[in-house]
C-alpha positions as CSV (number, residue, x, y, z in Angstrom):
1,X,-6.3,-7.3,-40.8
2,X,-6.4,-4.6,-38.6
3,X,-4.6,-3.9,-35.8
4,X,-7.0,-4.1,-33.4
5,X,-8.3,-7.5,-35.1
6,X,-4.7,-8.5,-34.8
7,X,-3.9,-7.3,-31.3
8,X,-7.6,-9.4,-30.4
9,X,-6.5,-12.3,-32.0
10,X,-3.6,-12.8,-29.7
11,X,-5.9,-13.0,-26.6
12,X,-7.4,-15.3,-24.6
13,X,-10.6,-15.6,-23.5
14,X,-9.2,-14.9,-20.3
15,X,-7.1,-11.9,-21.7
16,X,-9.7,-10.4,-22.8
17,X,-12.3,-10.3,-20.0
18,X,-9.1,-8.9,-17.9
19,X,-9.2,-5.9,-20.9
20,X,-12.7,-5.5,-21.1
21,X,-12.5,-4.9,-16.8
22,X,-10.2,-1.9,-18.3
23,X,-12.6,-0.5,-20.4
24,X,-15.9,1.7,-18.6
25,X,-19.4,0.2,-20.2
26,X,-18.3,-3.1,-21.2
27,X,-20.4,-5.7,-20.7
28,X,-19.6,-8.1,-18.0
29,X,-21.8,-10.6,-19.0
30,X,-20.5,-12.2,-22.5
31,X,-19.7,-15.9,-22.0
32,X,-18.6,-17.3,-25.4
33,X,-15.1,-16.3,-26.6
34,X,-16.8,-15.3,-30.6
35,X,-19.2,-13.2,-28.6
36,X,-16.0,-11.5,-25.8
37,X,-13.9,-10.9,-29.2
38,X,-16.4,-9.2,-31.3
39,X,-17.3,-6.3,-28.2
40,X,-13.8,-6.6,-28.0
41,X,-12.7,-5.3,-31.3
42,X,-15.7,-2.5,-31.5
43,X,-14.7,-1.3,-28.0
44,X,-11.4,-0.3,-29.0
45,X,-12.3,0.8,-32.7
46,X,-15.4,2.7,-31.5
47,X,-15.1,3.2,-27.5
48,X,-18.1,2.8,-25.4
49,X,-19.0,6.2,-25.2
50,X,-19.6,8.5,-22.0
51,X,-21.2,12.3,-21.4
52,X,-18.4,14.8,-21.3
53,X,-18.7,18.2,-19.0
54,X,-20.5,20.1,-22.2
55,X,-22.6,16.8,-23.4
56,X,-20.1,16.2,-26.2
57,X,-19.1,12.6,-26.8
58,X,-15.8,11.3,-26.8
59,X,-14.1,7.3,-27.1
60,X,-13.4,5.8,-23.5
61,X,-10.3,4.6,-23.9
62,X,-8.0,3.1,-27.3
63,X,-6.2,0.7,-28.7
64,X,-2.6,2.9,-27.9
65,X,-3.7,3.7,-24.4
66,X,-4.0,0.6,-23.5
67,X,-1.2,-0.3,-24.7
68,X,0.6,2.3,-22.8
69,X,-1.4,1.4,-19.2
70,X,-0.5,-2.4,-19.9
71,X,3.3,-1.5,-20.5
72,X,3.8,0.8,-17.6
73,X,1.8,-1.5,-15.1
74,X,4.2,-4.3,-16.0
75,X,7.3,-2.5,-16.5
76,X,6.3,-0.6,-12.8
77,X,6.5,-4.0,-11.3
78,X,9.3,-5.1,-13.1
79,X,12.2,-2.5,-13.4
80,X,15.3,-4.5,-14.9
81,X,13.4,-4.3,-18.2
82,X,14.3,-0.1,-18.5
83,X,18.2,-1.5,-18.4
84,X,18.2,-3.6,-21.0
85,X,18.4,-2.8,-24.7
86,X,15.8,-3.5,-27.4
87,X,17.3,-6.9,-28.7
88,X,17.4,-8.5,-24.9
89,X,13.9,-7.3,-24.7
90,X,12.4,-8.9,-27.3
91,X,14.9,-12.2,-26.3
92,X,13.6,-11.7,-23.1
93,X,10.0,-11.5,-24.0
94,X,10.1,-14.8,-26.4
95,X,11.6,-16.7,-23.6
96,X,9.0,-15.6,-20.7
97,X,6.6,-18.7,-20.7
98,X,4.3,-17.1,-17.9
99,X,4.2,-13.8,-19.6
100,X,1.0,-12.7,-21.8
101,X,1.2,-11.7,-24.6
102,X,-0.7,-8.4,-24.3
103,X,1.9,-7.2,-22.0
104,X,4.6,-8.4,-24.4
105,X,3.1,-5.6,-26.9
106,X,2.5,-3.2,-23.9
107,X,5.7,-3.5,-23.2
108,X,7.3,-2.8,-26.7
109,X,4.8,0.1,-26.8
110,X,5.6,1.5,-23.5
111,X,9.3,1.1,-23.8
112,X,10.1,1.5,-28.1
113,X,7.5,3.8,-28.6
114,X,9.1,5.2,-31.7
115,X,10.2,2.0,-33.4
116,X,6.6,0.2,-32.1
117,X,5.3,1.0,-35.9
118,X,8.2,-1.5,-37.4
119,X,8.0,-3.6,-34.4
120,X,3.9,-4.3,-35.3
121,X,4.7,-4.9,-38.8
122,X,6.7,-7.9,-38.1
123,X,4.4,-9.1,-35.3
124,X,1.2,-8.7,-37.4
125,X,3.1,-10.6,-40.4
126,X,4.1,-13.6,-38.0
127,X,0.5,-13.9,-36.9
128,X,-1.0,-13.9,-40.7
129,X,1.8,-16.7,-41.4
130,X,0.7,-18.6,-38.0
131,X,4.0,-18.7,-35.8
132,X,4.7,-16.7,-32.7
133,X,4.2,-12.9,-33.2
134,X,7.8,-12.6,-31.7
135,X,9.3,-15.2,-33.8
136,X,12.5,-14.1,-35.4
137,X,12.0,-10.0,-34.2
138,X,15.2,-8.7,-33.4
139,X,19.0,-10.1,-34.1
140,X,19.2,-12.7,-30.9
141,X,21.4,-14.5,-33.0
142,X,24.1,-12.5,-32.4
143,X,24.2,-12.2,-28.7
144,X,26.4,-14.7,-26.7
145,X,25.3,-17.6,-24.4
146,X,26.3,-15.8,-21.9
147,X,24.8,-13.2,-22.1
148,X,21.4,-14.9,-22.7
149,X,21.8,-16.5,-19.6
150,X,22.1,-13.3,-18.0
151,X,18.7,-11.5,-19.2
152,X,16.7,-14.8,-18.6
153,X,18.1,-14.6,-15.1
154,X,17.6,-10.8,-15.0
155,X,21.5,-10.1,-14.3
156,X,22.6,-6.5,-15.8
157,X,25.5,-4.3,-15.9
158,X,23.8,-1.9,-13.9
159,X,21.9,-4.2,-11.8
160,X,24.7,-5.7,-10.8
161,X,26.7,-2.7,-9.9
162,X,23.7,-1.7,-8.2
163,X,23.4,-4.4,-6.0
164,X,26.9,-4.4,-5.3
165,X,27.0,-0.9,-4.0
166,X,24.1,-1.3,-1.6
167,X,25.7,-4.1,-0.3
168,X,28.5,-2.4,0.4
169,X,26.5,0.5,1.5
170,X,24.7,-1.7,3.8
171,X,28.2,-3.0,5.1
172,X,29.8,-0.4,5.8
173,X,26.9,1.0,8.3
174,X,26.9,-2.3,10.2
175,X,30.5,-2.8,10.9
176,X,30.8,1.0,11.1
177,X,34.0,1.7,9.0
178,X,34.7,5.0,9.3
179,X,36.4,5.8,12.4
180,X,37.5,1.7,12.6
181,X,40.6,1.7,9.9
182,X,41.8,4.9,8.1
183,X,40.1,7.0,5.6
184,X,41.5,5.8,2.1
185,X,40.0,7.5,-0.7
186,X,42.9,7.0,-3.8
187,X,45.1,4.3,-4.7
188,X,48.5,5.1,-2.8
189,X,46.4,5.4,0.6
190,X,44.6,2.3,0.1
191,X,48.2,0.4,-0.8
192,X,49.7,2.4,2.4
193,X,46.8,1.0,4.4
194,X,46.9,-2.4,3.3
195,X,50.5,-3.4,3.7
196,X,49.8,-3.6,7.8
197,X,46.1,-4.4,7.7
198,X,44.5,-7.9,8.7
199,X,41.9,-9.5,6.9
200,X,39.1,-7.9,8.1
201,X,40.6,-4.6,8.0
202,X,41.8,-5.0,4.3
203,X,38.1,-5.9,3.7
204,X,37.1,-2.8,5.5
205,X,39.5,-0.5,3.6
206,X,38.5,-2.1,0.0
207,X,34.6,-1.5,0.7
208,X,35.6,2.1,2.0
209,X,37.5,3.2,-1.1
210,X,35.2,1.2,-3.7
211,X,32.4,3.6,-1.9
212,X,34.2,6.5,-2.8
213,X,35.1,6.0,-6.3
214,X,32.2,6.9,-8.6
215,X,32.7,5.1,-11.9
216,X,32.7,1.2,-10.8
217,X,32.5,0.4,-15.0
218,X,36.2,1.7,-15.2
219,X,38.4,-1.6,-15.7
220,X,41.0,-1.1,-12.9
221,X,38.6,-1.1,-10.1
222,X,36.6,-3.7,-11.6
223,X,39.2,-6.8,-10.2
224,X,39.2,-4.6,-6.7
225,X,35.7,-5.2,-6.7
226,X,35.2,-9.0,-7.5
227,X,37.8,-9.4,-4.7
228,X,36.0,-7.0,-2.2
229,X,32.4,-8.6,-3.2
230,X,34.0,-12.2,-2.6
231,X,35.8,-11.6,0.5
232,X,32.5,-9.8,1.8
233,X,30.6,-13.6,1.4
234,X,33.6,-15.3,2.7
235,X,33.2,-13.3,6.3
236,X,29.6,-13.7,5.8
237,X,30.0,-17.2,6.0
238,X,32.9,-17.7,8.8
239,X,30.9,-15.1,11.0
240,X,27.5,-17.4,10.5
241,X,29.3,-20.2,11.4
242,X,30.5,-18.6,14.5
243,X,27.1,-17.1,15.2
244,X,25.7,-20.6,14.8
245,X,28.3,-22.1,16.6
246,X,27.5,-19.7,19.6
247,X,24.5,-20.1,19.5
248,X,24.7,-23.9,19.6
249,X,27.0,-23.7,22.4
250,X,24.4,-21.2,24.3
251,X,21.9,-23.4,23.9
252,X,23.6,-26.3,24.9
253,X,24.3,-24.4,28.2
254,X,20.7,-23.3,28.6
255,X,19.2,-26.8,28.0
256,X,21.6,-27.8,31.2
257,X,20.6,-25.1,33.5
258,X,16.9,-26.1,32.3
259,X,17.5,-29.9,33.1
260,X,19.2,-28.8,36.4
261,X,16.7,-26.6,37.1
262,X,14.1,-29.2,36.5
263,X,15.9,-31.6,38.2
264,X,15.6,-29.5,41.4
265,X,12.0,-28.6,40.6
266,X,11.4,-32.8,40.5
267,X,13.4,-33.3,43.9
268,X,11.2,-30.5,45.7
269,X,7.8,-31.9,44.8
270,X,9.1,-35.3,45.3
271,X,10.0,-34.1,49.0
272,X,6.6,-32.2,49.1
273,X,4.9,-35.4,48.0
274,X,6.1,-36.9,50.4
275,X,5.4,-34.8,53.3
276,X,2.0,-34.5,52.3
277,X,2.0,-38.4,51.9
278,X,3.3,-38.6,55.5
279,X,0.5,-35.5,56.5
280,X,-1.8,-37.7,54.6
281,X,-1.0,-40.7,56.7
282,X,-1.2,-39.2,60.3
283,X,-4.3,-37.5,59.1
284,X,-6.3,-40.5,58.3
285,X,-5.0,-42.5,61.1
286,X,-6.1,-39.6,63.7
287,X,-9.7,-39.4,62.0
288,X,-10.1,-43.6,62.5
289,X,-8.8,-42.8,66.0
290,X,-10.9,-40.1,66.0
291,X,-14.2,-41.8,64.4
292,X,-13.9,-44.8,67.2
293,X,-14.2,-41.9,69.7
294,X,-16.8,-40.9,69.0
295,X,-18.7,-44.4,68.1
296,X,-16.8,-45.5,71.3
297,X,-18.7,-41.8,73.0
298,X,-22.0,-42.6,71.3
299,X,-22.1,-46.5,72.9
300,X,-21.4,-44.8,76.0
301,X,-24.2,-42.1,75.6
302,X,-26.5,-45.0,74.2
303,X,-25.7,-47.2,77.4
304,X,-26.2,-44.1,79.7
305,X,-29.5,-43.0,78.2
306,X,-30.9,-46.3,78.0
307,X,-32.9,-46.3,81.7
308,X,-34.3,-42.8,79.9
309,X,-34.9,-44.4,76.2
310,X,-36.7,-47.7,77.5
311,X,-38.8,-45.4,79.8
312,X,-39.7,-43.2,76.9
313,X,-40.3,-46.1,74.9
314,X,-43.0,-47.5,77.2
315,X,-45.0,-44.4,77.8
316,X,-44.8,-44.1,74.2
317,X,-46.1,-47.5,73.3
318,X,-49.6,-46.3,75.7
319,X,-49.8,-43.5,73.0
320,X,-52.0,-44.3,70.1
321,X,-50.5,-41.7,68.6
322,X,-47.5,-41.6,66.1
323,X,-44.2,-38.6,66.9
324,X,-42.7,-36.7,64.9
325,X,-39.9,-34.6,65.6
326,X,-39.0,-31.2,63.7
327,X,-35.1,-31.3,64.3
328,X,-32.0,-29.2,61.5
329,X,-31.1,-33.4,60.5
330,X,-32.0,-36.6,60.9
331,X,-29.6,-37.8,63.6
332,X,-31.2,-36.2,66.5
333,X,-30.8,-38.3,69.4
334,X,-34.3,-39.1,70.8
335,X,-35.8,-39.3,67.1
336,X,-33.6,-42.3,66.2
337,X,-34.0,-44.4,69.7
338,X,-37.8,-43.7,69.9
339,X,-37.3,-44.4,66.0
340,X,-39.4,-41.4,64.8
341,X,-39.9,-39.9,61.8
342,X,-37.6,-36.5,61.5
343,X,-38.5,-33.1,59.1
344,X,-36.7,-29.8,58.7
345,X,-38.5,-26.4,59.3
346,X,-37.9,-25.8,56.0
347,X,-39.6,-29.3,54.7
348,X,-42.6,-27.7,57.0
349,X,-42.5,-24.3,55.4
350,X,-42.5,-26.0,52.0
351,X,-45.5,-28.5,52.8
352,X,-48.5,-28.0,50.9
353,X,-52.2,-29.0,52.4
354,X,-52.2,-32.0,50.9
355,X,-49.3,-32.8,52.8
356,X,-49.9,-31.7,55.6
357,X,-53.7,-34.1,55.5
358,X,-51.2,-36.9,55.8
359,X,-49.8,-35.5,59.2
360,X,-53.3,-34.7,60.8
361,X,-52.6,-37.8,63.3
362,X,-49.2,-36.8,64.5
363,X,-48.0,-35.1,67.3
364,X,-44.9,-32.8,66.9
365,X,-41.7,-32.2,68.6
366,X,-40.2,-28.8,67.3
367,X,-36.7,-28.4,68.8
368,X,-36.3,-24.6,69.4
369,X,-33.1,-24.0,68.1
370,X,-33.6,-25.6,64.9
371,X,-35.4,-22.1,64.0
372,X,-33.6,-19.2,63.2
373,X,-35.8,-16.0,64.8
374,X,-38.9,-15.4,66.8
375,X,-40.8,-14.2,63.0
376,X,-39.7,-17.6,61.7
377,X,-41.8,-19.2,64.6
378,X,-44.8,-17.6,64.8
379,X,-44.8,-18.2,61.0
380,X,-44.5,-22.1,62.1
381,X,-46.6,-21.4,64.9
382,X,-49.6,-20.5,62.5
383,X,-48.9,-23.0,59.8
384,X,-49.3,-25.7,62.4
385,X,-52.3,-24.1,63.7
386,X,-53.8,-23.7,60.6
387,X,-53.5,-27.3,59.7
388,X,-54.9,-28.8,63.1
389,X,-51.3,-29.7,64.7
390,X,-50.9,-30.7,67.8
391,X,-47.1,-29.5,68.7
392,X,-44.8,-29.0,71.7
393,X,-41.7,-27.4,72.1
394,X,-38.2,-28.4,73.5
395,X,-36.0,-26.0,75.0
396,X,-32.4,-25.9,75.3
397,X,-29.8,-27.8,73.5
398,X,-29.0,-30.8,75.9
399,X,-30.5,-34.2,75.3
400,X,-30.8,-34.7,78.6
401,X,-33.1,-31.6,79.3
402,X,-35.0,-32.7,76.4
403,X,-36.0,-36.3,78.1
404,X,-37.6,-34.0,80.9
405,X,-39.3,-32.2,78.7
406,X,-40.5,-35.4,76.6
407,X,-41.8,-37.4,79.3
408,X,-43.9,-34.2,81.3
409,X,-45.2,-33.3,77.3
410,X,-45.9,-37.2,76.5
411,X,-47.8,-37.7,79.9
412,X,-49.6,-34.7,79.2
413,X,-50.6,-36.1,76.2
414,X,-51.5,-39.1,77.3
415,X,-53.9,-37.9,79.7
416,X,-56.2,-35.7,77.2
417,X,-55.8,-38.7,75.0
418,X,-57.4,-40.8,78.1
419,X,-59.7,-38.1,78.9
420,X,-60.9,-37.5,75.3
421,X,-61.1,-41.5,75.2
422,X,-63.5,-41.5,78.4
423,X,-65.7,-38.6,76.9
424,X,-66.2,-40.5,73.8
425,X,-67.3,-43.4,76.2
426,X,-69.9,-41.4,77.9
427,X,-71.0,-39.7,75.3
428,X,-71.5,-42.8,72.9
């Protein structure tokens, strides 16, 4: 087997189509896995070609490449693996259940480059005997639990040390140390600085001279440290409670300016309510008062033009005519006691001529001021001429000079009624 028919035969089907995306030329379109593994194996013993600047030939990409690109992209992503030795790799590479196993050997190429050869002796060997290329590589056996525990969990020397040291880093900027307790850079100042410290200033003065000694693997600060790291989460922890305790206590206070608030904002609208209520009240009652006014002034009219309506009325009933009135609604005063029909100008405007046939009888009533400009009535002017209307108009606004005007127009009327009655007599 070679190791490209090895290095296939760890795939998946999935695996390999995420490879073949890697490799310029190859096909896209291969849907069984027998198929995928066989352009597979002769891309990366052949290459799919591709023109060079002088026409020359030369293998896209191979097996080692890839191996490189696949052990960098992973190793970029995660960086822990560079501080760790070979034996935790390869633990740490058996024990990855999500990992694949083409960046397994990408990463032993990437990072063992020069023991890689040895390393895919083994793994090719555990494949032709059918258990896990990985199986048994390295001497796991002789690490610790612990230390087990700490790779799967990704916990380092260095990582650690490098963690702690931003942290403190990050500390020290927040609560601004220098300047708040002394400068302690040695032993004897930090003991002469601690004897009349508090707490928080002791913590301050540990992180400060922890910051400044360089080598945090040396033993004797290693205990300063573990103390300084756990009194660091113990203030963490008392100044979130605090924090959340103020903040509980603030919003406690604003929910109670919000209820008084609302409170107030509930007694004003009831007091606007009820003023409008009140307005609401008086308001209605003066309309009624104000509605039986006028019914109370339109009886009285009524009752005063009556002598004029049951006049009107009986020199009407010796027209054989029908009225018609042209008023701006339908309430107009003489239209509803001599109970005639009532149009709008613009109802006349509107009127087309077969319309207007059904009006060829009537005589009309146009009040004057129910049209706007002198241009509007000669426009009505002709309409009505055009369609054979007999018309008269009523000047003024009062209902009173109207009834003068009705009865010298209506007796008018009735006399070329008479006389066209007496010439059709004579005639006939």
């Amino acid at each position: 087997m070679t190791e490209v028919e090895w290095f296939v035969s760890i795939l998946s089907p999935n695996d390999m189509k995420m490879i073949g995306r890697l490799i310029p030329g190859f096909p896209t379109d291969l849907v069984t896995p027998g198929r995928l593994r066989e352009q597979l194996e002769r891309a990366l013993v052949l290459g799919y070609k591709k023109q060079g600047n002088k026409g020359t030939q030369r293998a896209s990409i191979n097996i080692r490449e890839l191996y490189m690109k696949l052990g960098n992209d992973y190793v970029t992503r995660k960086p822990d693996l560079k501080q760790i030795n070979l034996q935790a790799t390869l633990f740490k590479l058996r024990t990855a259940s999500r990992l694949r196993p083409m960046h397994a050997v990408g990463i032993l190429y990437f990072l063992y480059g020069s023991e890689f050869d040895n390393i895919l002796h083994l793994m090719m060997e555990n494949t032709t005997n059918k258990v896990d290329f990985l199986e048994g590589i390295g001497t796991s056996g002789e690490m610790s639990e612990i230390e087990k525990i700490e790779i799967i969990l990704g916990i380092t020397q260095k990582s650690r040390i490098s963690q702690v040291r931003e942290l403190f880093e990050n500390f020290a900027h927040t609560a601004k140390i220098e300047g708040a307790v002394p400068a302690v850079t040695n032993e004897h100042e930090l003991l002469q600085a601690l004897t009349t410290a508090d707490r928080f200033d002791s913590l301050l003065l540990l992180v400060q001279f922890c910051l400044s000694q360089k080598d945090w693997e040396q033993n004797n600060i290693r205990p300063l440290l573990l103390y300084a790291e756990t009194e660091y989460y113990s203030y963490l922890i008392e100044n979130t409670k605090k924090s959340h305790q103020y903040e509980k206590s603030q919003t406690a206070i604003l929910h109670q300016k919000e209820q008084q608030q609302w409170e107030e904002e509930r007694n004003d609208l009831s007091k606007q309510i009820n003023t409008l209520t009140k307005n609401m009240n008086q308001f209605e009652k003066t309309l009624i008062e104000k509605e039986n006014e006028l019914i109370d002034c339109q009886k009285k009219k009524e009752e005063e033009l009556r002598p004029y309506t049951e006049l009107l009325i009986l020199i009407k009933e010796q027209l054989s005519v029908p009225l018609l009135f042209v008023a701006p609604n339908s309430e107009y005063l003489w239209a509803q006691l001599l109970q005639c029909e009532v149009l709008s100008k613009e109802q006349l405007l509107s009127m087309g001529k077969t319309k207007w046939k059904g009006y060829d009888n009537h005589v009309f009533f146009i009040l004057r001021y129910a049209v706007d400009s002198t241009a509007e009535w000669r426009t009505l002017q002709t309409l009505l001429e055009a369609n054979n209307i007999r018309y008269f108009e009523l000047m003024d606004y009062n209902e009173l000079d109207h009834f003068q005007q009705l009865i010298s127009h209506i007796k008018f009327l009735r006399e070329e009624i008479y006389d066209d009655e007496l010439s059709y007599e004579y005639h006939n």
